[in-house]
C-alpha positions in Angstrom: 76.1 105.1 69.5 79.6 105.4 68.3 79.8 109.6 69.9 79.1 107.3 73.6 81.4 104.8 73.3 83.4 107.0 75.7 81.2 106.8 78.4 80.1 103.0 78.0 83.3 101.4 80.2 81.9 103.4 83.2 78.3 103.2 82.5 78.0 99.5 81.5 79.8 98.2 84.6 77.8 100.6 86.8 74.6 99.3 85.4 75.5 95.4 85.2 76.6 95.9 89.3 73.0 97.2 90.2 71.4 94.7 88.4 74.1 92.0 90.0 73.6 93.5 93.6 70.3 93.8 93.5 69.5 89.7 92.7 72.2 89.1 95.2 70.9 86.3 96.5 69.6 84.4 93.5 71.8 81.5 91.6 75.3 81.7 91.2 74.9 80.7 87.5 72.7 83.4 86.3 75.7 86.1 87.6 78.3 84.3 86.4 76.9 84.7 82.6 76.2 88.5 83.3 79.7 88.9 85.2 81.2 87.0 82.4 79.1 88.6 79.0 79.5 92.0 80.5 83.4 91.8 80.6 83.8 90.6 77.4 81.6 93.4 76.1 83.9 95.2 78.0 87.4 94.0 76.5 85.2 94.5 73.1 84.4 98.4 73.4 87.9 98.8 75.0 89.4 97.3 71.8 87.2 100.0 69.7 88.4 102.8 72.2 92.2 102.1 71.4 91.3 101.9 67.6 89.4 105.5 67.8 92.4 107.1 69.8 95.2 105.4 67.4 94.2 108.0 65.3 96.1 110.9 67.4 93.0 112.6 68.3 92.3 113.6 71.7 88.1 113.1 72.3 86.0 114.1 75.0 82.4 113.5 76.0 80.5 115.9 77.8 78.0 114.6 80.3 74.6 116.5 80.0 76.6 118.6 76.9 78.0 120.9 79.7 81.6 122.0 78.0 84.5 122.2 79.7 85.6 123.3 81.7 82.6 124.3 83.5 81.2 120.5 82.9 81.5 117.0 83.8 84.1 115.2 80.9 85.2 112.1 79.9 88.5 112.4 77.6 89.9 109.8 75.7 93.3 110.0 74.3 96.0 107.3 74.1 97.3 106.6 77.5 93.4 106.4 78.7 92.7 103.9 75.9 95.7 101.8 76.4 94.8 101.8 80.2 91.0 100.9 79.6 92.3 97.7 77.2 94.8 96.9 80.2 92.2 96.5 82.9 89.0 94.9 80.9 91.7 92.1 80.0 93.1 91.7 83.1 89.4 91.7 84.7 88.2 89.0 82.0 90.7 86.5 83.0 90.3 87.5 86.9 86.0 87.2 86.4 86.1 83.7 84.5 88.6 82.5 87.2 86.5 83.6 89.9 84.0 81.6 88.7 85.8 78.2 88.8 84.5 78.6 92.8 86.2 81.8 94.5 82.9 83.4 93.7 80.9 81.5 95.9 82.1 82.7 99.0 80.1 85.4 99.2 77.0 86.9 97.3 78.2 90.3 96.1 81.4 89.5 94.7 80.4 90.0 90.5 78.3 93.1 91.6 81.5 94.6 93.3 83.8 93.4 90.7 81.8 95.7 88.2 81.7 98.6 90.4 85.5 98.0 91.0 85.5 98.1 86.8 84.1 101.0 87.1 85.9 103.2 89.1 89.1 102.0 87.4 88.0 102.6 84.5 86.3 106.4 85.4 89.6 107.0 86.9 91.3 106.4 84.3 88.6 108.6 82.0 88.0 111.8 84.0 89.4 115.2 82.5 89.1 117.0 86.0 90.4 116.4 89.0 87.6 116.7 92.0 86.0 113.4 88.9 89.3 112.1 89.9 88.9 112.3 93.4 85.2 110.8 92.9 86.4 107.8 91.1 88.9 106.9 93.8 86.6 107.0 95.9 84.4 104.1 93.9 86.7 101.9 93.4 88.1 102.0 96.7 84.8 101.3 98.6 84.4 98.5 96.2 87.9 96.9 96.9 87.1 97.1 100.7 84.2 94.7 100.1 86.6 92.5 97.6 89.2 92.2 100.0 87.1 91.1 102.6 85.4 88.4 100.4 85.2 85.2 102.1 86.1 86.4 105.6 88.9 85.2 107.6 91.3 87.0 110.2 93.5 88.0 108.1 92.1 89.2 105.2 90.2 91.6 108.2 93.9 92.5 109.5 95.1 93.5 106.1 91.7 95.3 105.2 91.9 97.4 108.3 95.0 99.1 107.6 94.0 99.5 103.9 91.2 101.4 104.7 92.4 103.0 107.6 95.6 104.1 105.3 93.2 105.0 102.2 91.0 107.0 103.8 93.9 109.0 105.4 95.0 109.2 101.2 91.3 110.2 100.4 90.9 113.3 102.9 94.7 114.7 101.5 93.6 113.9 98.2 90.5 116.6 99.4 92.4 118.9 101.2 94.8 119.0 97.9 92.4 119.4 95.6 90.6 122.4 97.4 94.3 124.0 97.8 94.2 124.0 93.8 91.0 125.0 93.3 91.4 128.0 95.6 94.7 129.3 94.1 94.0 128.5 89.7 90.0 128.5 90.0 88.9 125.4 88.1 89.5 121.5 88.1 89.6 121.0 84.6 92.7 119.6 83.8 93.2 121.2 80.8 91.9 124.4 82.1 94.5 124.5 85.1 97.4 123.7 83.0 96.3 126.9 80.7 96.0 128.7 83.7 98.9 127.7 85.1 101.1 129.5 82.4 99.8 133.0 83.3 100.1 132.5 87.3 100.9 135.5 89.7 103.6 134.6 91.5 102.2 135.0 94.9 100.0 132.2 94.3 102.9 129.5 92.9 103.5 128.4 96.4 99.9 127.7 96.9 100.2 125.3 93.8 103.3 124.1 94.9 101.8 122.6 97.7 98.8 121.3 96.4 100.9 119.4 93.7 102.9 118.1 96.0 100.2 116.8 98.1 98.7 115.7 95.6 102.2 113.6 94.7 101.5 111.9 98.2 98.5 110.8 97.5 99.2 108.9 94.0 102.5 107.7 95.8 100.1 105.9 98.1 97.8 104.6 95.8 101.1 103.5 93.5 102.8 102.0 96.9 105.7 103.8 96.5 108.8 104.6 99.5 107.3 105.1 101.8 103.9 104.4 101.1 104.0 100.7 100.5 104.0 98.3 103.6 100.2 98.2 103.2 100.3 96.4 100.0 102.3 93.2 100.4 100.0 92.0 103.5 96.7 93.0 101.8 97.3 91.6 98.6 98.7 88.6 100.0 95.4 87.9 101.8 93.4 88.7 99.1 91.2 86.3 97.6 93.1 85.4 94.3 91.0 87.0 91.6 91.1 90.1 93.5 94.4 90.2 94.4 95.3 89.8 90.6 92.9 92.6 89.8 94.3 94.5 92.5 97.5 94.4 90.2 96.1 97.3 88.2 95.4 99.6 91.2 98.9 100.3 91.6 99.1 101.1 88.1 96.0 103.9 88.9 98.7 105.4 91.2 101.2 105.5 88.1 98.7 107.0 85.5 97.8 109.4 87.7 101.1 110.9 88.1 101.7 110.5 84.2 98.7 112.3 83.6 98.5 115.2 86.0 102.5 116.3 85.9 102.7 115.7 82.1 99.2 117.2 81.4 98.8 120.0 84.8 102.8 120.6 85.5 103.7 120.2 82.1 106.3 122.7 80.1 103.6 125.7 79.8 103.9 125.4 83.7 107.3 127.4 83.9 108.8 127.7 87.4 105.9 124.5 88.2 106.7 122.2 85.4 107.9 118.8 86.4 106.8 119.3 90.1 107.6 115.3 90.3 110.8 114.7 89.1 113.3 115.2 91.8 110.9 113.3 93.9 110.0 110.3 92.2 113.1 109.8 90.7 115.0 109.2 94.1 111.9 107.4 96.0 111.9 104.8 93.1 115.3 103.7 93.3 114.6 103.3 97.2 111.5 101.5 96.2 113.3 98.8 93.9 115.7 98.2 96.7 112.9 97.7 99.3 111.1 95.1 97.4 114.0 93.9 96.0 114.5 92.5 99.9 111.0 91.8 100.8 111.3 89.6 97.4 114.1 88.0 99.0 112.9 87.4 102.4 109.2 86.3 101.3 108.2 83.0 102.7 105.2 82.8 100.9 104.1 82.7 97.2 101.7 85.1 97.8 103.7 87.2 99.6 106.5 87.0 97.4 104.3 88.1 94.1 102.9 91.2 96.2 106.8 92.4 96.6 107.0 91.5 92.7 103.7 93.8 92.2 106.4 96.9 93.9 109.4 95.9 91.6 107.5 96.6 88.8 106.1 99.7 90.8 109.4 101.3 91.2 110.6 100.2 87.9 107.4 101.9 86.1 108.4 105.3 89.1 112.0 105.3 87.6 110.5 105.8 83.7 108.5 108.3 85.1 111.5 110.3 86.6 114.0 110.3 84.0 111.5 112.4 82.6 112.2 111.8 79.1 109.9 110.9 76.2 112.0 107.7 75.5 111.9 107.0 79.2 107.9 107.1 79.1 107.4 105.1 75.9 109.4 102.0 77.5 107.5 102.0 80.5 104.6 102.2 78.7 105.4 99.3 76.7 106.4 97.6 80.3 103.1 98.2 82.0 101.1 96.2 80.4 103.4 93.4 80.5 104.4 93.6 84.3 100.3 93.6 84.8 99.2 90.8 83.7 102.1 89.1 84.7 101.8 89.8 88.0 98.2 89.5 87.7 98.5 85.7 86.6 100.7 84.6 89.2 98.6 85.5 92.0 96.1 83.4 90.6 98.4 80.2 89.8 99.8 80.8 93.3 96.3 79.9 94.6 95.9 76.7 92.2 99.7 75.7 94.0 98.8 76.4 96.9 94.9 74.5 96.4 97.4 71.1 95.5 99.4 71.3 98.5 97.1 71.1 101.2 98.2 72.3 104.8 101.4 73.7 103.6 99.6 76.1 101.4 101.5 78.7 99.3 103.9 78.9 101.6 107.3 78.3 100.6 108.1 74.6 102.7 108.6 71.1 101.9 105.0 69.2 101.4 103.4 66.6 99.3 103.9 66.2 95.5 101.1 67.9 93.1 98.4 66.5 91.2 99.3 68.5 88.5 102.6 69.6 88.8 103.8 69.2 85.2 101.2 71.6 83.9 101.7 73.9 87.0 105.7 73.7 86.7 105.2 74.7 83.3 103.0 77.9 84.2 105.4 78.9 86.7 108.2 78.9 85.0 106.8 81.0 82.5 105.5 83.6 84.7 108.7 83.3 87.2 111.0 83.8 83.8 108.5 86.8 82.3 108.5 88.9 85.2 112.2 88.3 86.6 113.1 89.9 82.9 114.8 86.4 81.4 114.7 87.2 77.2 113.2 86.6 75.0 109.9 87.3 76.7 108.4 91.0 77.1 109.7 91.6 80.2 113.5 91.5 79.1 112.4 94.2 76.4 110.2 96.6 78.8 113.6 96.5 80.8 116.1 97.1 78.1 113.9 99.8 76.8 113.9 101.8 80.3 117.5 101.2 80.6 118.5 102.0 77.0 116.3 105.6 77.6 118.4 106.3 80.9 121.0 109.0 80.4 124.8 108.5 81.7 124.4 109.5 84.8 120.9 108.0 85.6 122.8 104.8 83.9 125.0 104.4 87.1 121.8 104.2 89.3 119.1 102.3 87.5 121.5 100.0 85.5 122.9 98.1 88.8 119.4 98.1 90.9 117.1 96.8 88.0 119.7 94.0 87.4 119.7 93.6 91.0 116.3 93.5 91.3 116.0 90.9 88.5 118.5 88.7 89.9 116.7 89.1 93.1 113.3 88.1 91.5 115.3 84.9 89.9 116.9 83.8 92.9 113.3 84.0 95.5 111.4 82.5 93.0 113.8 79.7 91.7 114.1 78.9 95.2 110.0 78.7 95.8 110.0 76.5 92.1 112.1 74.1 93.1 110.3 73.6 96.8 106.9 73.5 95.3 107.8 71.0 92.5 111.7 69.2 93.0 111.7 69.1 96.9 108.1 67.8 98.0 108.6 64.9 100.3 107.2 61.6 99.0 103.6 60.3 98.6 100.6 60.8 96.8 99.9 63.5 95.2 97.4 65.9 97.0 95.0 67.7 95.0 92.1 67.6 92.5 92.5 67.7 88.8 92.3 71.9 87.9 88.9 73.6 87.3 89.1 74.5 83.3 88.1 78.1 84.3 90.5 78.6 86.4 93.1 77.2 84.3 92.0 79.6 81.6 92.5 82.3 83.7 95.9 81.9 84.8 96.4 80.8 81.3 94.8 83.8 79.7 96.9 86.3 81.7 100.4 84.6 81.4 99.8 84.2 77.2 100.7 88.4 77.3 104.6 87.3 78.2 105.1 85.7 74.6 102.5 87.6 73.0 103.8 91.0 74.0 106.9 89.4 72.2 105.4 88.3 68.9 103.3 92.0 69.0 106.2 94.1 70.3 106.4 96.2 67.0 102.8 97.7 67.2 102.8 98.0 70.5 106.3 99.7 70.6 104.9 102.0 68.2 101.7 102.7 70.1 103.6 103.2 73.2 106.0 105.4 71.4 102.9 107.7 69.7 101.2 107.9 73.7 104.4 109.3 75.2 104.7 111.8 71.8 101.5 112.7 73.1 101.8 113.2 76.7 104.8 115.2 75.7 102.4 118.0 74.4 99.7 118.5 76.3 99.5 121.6 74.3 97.4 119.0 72.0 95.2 118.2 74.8 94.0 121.7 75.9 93.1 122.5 72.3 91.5 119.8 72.1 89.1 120.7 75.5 89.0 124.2 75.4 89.7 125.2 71.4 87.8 128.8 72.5 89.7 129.7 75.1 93.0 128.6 73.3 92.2 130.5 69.8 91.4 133.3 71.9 94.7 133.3 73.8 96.4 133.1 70.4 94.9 136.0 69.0 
C-alpha cells in the first residue's frame, strides 16, 4: 500500500465523489458521514505524505509503470506535500461546516466538493504539464457547480464571468502548452527543464512565449494585476464553505508558478531561467496596492475578505519575485497561514451575517447579536492574524518576506506591506466595531450557533496561534522546500536518473 500512497489524494476523492453523485438524491445524513470520513482520511494520508517527503527525497508514481517521461506521473516532493496537508485541512473544516446546513441547498454539493479535492490535489501532484492542464480542468468544472450551489442572481452573475474568464485561461493554457511541446518535444517537467539546457537558439523564442503565456494563465488562476476583478465578486457570492475553499485556488495559481519557473526555467535554463521575475515582481506590488483599496472601500464582510484573499496573493507574488531562496522559504511559511485565515473568515462572516438578519454581512448599523461575545472574540482573532498584528503567524510570515528583501527591493515592499496591513486594520476595525459596538438597540436577532459550524470557523482560525507555537518546525520545513526548489537538478535525477547518468558520462 505504502508505494500508492501517492496516488490515494486523487484517487480516494475521485472515487468517494462517484459514489456521492451517484446516491444524489438519497439522505443528507448518509453523505455527510462519507463527505466527512473521507476528509479526514484525507488530512490522515496527507499527514503521512509530508512525513515520507521530510526525508529530502523526491518520489514519483508511475501510472500503469509507464516511466517518465513518456508516462503518466505523480511526484511527490516537499512543496507538493506541504500543499496536499494545506488543502485536506482547509477542506475538513470547510466539509464539517457545510454540514451545519449549507449542504442542504442542493444535492451534489459533497460529490463536487470531492471532485474539487481532487483536482486540487492532482494539480498539485502532476509531473507534466498537458496532467496539469487536465487537472485545471477538474477542478474548475467542479467549482462552477459549487459556486452556483443554492442558486440566486448573483451567485449566477459572478459564475458567468468566472467561467467565461476561465475558459478564456483554459484555451491559452492549450495553446501554451502545444507552443512548448512543439519547440522542447515532451511535457515532462523534468524532461523539458533537461532539455531546455541544450536548446538551439532558434527555438528560445518559441519557449519564450510559451512560458510567458503560460505566466498568464497562472496569473489568472492566482488573481493577480490584472487578472483579479473576477475574484472579489465570485467569492463574495459564494456559498461560505466554498468560498473558504476557494481560498486555496488562488494558491494553485502560486504553486504553479513556484513549480514550473523554479523546476522548467530554472538555472540549467540559461538565457530562459527566471522567465518570471521581472514580471511578477512589478505586477505584485501593483496587486497589494489594488487590494489594498478595494480592502478599504469594501462595504461588505464578504467583500472585504475576498480583497484580503488578493493581499495575501500579492504578498505570496512578491516572495516569488525577489527570487531568492530566503524570499521563497518565508512565503512558504506565510501560505499556509494566510489560507486558513482567510479561509475561516469567510465562514464566520456568514455566522455574522446569519445573526444580523436583513442587514446581512454588510457593513451597516442593525440589531445586536445572539452571540456576539463568542463571535467578537472569533473576529478579532482572525481580523488581528491576517492584518499581521504579532504575536500571531501572520506578523512572522511578513517579517520573514521582508527580512529576505534586498536593499533595493526593501524601498518597495517595506512601505506597501505595512500599508497594506494598516489598510487591513483600519477596514476591518471599522466592520468590528459596526457588527458588535454600533448595532442599534433591541433584541438580539439570531439563533444560538450550529456546533458544526462553529467548529469549522473554529478549526481554521486555531492555525493563527498554532502556526505560532509550531513556527520552529515549520520554519525549518519551509526552509528545507525552498533548499529544494532551488535545485531542481535533484528533481530531474530523481525522474529521469537514465537520461541524467547518461548526460554525465
Amino acid at each position: 500500500m505504502i508505494q500508492h500512497l501517492i496516488v490515494l489524494p486523487i484517487v480516494l476523492p475521485l472515487v468517494v465523489g462517484i459514489i456521492l453523485l451517484r446516491g444524489r438524491g438519497g439522505a443528507t445524513r448518509p453523505k455527510r458521514i462519507i463527505g466527512v470520513t473521507a476528509t479526514v482520511l484525507l488530512v490522515a494520508i496527507s499527514i503521512a505524505l509530508v512525513a515520507q517527503a521530510a526525508s529530502g527525497e523526491v518520489t514519483y508514481y508511475a501510472l500503469g509503470d509507464w516511466q517518465p517521461p513518456f508516462g503518466i506521473v505523480m511526484v511527490l516532493d516537499r512543496l507538493s506535500a506541504l500543499m496536499v496537508l494545506l488543502t485536506s485541512l482547509l477542506a475538513l473544516g470547510c466539509v464539517v461546516f457545510a454540514c451545519g446546513g449549507d449542504d442542504e441547498q442542493g444535492s451534489n454539493f459533497h460529490g463536487l466538493f470531492q471532485w474539487q479535492l481532487m483536482g486540487i490535489n492532482g494539480a498539485f501532484l502532476t509531473g507534466d504539464l498537458f496532467n496539469l492542464f487536465v487537472f485545471f480542468e477538474v477542478l474548475l468544472l467542479a467549482s462552477y457547480a459549487l459556486l452556483m450551489h443554492g442558486g440566486g442572481k448573483a451567485r449566477i452573475q459572478a459564475g458567468l464571468h468566472y467561467v467565461v474568464l476561465n475558459l478564456a485561461g483554459s484555451a491559452l493554457f492549450l495553446i501554451a502548452v502545444g507552443v512548448l511541446y512543439g519547440a522542447t518535444g515532451t511535457l515532462n517537467m523534468a524532461d523539458m527543464a533537461q532539455r531546455l539546457a541544450s536548446l538551439p537558439a532558434e527555438r528560445a523564442g518559441l519557449v519564450s512565449a510559451g512560458g510567458l503565456m503560460l505566466l498568464v494563465v497562472f496569473g489568472l488562476k492566482a488573481a493577480i494585476l490584472p487578472l483579479y476583478f473576477w475574484l472579489p465578486k465570485a467569492y463574495a457570492a459564494a456559498p461560505a464553505p466554498v468560498a473558504a475553499l476557494f481560498a486555496i485556488m488562488t494558491k494553485v495559481g502560486i504553486y504553479a508558478i513556484l513549480r514550473v519557473y523554479h523546476l522548467v526555467f530554472g538555472d540549467q535554463a540559461g538565457a530562459l531561467a527566471a522567465l518570471d521575475q521581472p514580471w511578477v515582481w512589478w505586477l505584485a506590488l501593483g496587486t497589494l496596492v489594488m487590494a489594498t483599496l478595494g480592502v478599504l472601500s469594501a462595504r461588505d464582510l464578504r467583500l472585504l475578505v475576498a480583497y484580503l484573499v488578493l493581499i495575501s496573493v500579492g504578498t505570496l507574488l512578491a516572495g516569488i519575485g525577489m527570487r531568492s531562496e530566503a524570499a521563497t522559504a518565508a512565503l512558504l511559511f506565510y501560505l499556509p497561514h494566510t489560507t486558513l485565515v482567510t479561509g475561516g473568515l469567510f465562514l464566520l462572516a456568514e455566522l455574522i451575517g446569519k445573526q444580523r438578519g436583513k442587514a446581512g454581512t454588510r457593513i451597516v448599523k442593525g440589531r445586536p447579536l445572539y452571540n456576539a461575545s463568542l463571535l467578537g472574540v472569533l473576529f478579532l482573532l482572525g481580523g488581528a492574524a491576517v492584518a499581521g498584528l504579532p504575536p500571531l503567524s501572520g506578523a512572522i510570515g511578513k517579517a520573514l518576506l521582508m527580512q529576505a528583501a534586498s536593499a533595493e527591493q526593501q524601498l518597495w515592499l517595506w512601505p506597501l506591506l505595512l500599508l497594506a496591513g494598516l489598510g487591513s486594520l483600519v477596514a476591518l476595525s471599522r466592520a468590528g466595531s459596526t457588527f458588535f459596538w454600533r448595532s442599534h438597540e433591541g433584541e438580539p436577532s439570531g439563533q444560538p450557533l450550529a456546533k458544526r459550524q462553529l467548529f469549522g470557523v473554529t478549526w481554521l482560525l486555531a492555525a493563527a496561534p498554532l502556526l505560532v507555537v509550531l513556527a520552529g518546525p515549520v520554519s525549518d520545513y519551509a526552509q528545507a522546500t525552498a533548499e529544494q526548489l532551488g535545485e531542481p537538478a535533484v528533481h530531474i535525477r530523481a525522474l529521469l536518473p537514465e537520461t541524467t547518468d547518461g548526460d554525465e558520462a
